[in-house]
N, CA, C and O atoms as a GROMACS GRO file, in nm:
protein
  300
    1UNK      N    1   7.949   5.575 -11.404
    1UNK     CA    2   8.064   5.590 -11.317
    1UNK      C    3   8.132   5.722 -11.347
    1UNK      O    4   8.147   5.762 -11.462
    2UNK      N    5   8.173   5.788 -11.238
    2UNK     CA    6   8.249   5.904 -11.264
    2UNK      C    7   8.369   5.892 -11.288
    2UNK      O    8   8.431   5.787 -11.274
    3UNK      N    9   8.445   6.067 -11.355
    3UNK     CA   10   8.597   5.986 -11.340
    3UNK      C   11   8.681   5.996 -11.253
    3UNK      O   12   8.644   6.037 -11.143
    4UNK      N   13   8.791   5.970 -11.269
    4UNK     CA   14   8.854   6.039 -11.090
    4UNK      C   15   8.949   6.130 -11.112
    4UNK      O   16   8.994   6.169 -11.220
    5UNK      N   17   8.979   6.164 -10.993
    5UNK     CA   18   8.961   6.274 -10.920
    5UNK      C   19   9.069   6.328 -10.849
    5UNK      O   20   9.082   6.281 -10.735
    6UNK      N   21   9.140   6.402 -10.879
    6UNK     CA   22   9.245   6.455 -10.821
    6UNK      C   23   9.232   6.424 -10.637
    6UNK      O   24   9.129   6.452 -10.575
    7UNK      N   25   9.322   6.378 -10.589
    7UNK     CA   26   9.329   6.399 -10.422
    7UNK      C   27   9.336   6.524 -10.374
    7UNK      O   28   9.388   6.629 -10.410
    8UNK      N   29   9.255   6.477 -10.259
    8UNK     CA   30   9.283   6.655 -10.150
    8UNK      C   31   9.298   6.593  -9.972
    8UNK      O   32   9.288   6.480  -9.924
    9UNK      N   33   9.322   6.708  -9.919
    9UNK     CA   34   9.327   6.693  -9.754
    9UNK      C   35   9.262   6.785  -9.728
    9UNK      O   36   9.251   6.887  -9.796
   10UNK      N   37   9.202   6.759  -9.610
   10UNK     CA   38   9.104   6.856  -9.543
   10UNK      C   39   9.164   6.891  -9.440
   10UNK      O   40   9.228   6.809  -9.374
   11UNK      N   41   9.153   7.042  -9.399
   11UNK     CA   42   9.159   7.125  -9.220
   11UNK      C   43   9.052   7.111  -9.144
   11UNK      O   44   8.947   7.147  -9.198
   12UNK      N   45   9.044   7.073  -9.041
   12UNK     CA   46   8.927   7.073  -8.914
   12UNK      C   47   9.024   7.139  -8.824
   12UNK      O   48   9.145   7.117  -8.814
   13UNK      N   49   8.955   7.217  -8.766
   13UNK     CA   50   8.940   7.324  -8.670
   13UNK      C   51   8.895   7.262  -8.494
   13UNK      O   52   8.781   7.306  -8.486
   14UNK      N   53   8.913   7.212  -8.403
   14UNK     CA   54   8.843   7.170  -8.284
   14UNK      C   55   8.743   7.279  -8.289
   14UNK      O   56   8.762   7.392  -8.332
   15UNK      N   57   8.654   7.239  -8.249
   15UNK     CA   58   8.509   7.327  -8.231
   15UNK      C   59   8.525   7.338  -8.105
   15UNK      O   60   8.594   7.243  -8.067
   16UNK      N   61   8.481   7.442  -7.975
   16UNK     CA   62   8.455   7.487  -7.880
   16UNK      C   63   8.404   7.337  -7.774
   16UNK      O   64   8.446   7.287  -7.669
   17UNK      N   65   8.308   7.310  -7.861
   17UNK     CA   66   8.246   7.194  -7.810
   17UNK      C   67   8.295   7.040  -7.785
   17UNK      O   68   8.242   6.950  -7.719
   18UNK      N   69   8.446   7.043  -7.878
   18UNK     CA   70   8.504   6.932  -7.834
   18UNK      C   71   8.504   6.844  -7.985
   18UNK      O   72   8.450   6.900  -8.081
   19UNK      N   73   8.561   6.715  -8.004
   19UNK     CA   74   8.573   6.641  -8.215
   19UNK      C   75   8.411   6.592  -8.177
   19UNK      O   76   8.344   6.588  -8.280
   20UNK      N   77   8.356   6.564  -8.089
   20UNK     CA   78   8.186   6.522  -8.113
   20UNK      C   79   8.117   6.589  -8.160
   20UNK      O   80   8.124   6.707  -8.128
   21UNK      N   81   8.040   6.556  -8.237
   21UNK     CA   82   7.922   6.655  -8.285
   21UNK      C   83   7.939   6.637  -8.456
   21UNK      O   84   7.983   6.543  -8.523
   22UNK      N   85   7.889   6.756  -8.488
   22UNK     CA   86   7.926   6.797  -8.603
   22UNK      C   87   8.056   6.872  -8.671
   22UNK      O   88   8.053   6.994  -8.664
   23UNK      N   89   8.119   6.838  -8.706
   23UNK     CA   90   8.229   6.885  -8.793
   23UNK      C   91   8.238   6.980  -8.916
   23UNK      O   92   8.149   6.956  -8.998
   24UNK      N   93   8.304   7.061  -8.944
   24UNK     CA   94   8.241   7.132  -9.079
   24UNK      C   95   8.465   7.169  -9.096
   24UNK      O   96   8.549   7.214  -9.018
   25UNK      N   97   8.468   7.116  -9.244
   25UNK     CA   98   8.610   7.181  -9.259
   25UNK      C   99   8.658   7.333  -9.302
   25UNK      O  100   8.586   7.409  -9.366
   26UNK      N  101   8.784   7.363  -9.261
   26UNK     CA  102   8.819   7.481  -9.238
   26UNK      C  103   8.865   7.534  -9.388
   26UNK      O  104   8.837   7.641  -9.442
   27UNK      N  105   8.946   7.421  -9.438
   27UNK     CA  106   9.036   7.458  -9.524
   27UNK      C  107   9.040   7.310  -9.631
   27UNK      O  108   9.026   7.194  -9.592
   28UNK      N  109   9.068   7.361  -9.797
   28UNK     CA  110   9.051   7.184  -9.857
   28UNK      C  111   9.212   7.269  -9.933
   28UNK      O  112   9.264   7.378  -9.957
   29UNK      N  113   9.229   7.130  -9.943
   29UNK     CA  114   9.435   7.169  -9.966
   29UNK      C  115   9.388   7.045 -10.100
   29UNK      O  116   9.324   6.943 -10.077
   30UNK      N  117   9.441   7.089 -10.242
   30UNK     CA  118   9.495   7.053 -10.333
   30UNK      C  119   9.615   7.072 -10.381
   30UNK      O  120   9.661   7.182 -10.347
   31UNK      N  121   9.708   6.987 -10.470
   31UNK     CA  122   9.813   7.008 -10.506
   31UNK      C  123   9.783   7.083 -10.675
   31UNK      O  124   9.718   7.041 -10.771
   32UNK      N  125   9.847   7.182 -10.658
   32UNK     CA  126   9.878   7.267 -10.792
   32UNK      C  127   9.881   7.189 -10.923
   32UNK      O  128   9.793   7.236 -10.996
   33UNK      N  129   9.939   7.102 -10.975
   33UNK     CA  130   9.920   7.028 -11.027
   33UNK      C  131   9.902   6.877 -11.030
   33UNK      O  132   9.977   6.783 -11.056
   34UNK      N  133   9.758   6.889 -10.990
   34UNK     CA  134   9.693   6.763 -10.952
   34UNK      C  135   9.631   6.684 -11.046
   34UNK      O  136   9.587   6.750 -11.140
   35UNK      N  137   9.613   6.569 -11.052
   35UNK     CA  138   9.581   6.469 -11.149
   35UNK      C  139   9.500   6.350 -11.092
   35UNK      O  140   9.511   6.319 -10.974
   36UNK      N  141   9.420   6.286 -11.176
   36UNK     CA  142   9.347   6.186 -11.114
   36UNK      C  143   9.450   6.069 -11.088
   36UNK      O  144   9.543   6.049 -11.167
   37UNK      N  145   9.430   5.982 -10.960
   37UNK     CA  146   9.455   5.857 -10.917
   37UNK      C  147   9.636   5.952 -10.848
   37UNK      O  148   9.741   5.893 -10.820
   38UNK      N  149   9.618   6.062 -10.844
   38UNK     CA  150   9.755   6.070 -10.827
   38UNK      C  151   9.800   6.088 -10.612
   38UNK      O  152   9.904   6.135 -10.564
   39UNK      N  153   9.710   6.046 -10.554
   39UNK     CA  154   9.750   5.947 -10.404
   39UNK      C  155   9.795   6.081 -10.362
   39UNK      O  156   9.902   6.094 -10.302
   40UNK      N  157   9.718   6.182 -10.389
   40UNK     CA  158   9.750   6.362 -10.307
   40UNK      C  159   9.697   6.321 -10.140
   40UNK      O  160   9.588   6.268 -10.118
   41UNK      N  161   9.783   6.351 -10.049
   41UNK     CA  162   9.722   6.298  -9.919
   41UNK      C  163   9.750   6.217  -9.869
   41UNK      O  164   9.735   6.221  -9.747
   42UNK      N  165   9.796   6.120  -9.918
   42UNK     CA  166   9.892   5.927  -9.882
   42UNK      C  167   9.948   5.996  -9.740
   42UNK      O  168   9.919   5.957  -9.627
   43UNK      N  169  10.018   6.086  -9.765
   43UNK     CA  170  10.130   6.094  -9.608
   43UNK      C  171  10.096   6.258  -9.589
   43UNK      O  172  10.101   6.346  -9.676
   44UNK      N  173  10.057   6.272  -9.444
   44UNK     CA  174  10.086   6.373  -9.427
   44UNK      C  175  10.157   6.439  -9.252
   44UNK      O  176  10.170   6.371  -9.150
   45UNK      N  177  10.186   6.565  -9.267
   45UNK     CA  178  10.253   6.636  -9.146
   45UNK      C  179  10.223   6.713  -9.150
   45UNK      O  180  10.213   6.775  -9.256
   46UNK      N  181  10.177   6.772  -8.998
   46UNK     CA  182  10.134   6.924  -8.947
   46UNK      C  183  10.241   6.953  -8.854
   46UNK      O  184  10.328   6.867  -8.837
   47UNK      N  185  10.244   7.036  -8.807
   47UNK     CA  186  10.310   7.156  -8.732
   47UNK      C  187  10.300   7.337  -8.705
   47UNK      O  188  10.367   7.429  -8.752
   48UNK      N  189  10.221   7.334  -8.639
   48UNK     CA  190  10.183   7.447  -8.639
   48UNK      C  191  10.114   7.544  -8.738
   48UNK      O  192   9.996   7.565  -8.710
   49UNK      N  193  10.162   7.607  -8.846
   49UNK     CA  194  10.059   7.638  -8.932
   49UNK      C  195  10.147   7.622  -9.030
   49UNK      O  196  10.196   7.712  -9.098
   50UNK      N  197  10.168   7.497  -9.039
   50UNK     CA  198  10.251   7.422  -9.180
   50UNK      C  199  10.196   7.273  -9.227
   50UNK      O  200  10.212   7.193  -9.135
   51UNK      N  201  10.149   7.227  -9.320
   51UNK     CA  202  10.121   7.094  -9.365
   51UNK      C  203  10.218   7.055  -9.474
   51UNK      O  204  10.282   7.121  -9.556
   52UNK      N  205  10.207   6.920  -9.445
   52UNK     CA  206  10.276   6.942  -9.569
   52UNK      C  207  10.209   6.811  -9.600
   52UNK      O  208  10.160   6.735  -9.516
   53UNK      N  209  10.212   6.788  -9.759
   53UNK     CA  210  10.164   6.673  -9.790
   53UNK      C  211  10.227   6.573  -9.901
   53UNK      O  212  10.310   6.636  -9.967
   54UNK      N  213  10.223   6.518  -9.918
   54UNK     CA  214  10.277   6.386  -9.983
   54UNK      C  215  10.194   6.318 -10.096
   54UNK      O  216  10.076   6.294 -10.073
   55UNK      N  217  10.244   6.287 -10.207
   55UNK     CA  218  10.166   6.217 -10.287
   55UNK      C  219  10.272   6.126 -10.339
   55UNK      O  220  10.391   6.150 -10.320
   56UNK      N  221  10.214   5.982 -10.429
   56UNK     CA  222  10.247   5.891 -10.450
   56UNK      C  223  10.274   5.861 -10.621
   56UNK      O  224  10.283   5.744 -10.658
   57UNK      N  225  10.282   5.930 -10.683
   57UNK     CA  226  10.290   5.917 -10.794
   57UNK      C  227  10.470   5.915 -10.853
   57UNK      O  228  10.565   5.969 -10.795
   58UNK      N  229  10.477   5.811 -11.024
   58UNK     CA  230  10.582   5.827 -10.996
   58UNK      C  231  10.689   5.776 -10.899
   58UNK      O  232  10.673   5.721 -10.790
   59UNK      N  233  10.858   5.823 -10.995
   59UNK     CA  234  10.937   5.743 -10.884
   59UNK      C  235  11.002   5.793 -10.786
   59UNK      O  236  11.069   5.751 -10.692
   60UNK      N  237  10.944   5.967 -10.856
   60UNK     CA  238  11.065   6.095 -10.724
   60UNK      C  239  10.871   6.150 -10.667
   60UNK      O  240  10.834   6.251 -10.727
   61UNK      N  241  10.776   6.099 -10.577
   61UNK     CA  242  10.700   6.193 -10.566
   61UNK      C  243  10.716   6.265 -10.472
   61UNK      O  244  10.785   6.251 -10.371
   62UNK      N  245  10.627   6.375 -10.517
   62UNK     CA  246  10.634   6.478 -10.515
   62UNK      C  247  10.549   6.507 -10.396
   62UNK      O  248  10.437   6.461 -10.373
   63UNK      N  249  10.642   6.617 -10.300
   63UNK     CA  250  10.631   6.707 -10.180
   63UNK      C  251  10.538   6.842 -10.201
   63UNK      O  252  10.568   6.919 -10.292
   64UNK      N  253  10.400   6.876 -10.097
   64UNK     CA  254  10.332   7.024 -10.103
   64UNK      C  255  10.364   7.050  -9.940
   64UNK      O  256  10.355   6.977  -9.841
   65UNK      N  257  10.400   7.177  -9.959
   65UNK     CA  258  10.394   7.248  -9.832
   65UNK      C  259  10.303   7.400  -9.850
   65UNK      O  260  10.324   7.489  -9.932
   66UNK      N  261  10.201   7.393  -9.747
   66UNK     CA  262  10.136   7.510  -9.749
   66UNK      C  263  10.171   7.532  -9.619
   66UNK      O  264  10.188   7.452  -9.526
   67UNK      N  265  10.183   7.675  -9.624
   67UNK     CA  266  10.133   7.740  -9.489
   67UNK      C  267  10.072   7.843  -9.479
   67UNK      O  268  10.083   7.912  -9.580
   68UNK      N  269   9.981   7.908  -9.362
   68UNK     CA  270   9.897   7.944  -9.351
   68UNK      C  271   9.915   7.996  -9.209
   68UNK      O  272   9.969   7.936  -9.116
   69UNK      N  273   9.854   8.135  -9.209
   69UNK     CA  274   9.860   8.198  -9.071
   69UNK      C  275   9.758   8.127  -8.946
   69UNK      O  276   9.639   8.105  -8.965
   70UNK      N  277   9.802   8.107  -8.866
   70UNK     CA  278   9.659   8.054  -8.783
   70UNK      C  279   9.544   8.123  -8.800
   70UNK      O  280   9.445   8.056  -8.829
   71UNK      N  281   9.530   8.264  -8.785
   71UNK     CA  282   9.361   8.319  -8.803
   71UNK      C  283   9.342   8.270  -8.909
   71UNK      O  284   9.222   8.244  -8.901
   72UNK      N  285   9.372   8.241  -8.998
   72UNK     CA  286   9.289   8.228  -9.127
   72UNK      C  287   9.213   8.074  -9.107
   72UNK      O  288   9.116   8.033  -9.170
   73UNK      N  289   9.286   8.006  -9.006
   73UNK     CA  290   9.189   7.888  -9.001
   73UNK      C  291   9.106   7.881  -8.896
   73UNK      O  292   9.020   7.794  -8.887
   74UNK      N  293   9.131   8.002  -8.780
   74UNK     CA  294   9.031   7.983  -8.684
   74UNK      C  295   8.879   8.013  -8.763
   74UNK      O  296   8.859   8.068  -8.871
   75UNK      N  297   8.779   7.956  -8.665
   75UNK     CA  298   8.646   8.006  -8.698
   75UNK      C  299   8.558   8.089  -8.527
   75UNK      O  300   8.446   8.138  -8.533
   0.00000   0.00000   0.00000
């Protein structure tokens, strides 16, 4: 058995072709100081080229906000 594993969220991009098909992600979002079992990803929000994400750890958890220019996630 392995051990675990810090949480992440993934970026997908709509492909030209429409969400059918094949998928390939744009962008993998970890929290800076990430830890195993620590629920990185539980809640999240987009808005334009802002995510933000949510984890569950703990009794104050803790808020990530990345942002990111749109080209950098087009393909």
């Amino acid at each position: 058995m392995s051990a675990p594993i810090p949480g992440s969220a993934y970026i997908f991009v709509r492909p030209p072709g429409g969400w059918a098909g094949r998928l390939t992600e744009s962008a993998r979002l970890a929290a800076s100081d990430g830890a195993a079992r620590d629920s990185f990803g539980r809640s999240l929000a987009v808005s334009a080229d802002t995510v933000v994400v949510g984890a569950s750890t703990g009794r104050r958890p803790p808020v990530y906000v990345f942002v990111e220019p749109l080209a950098a996630c087009r393909t």
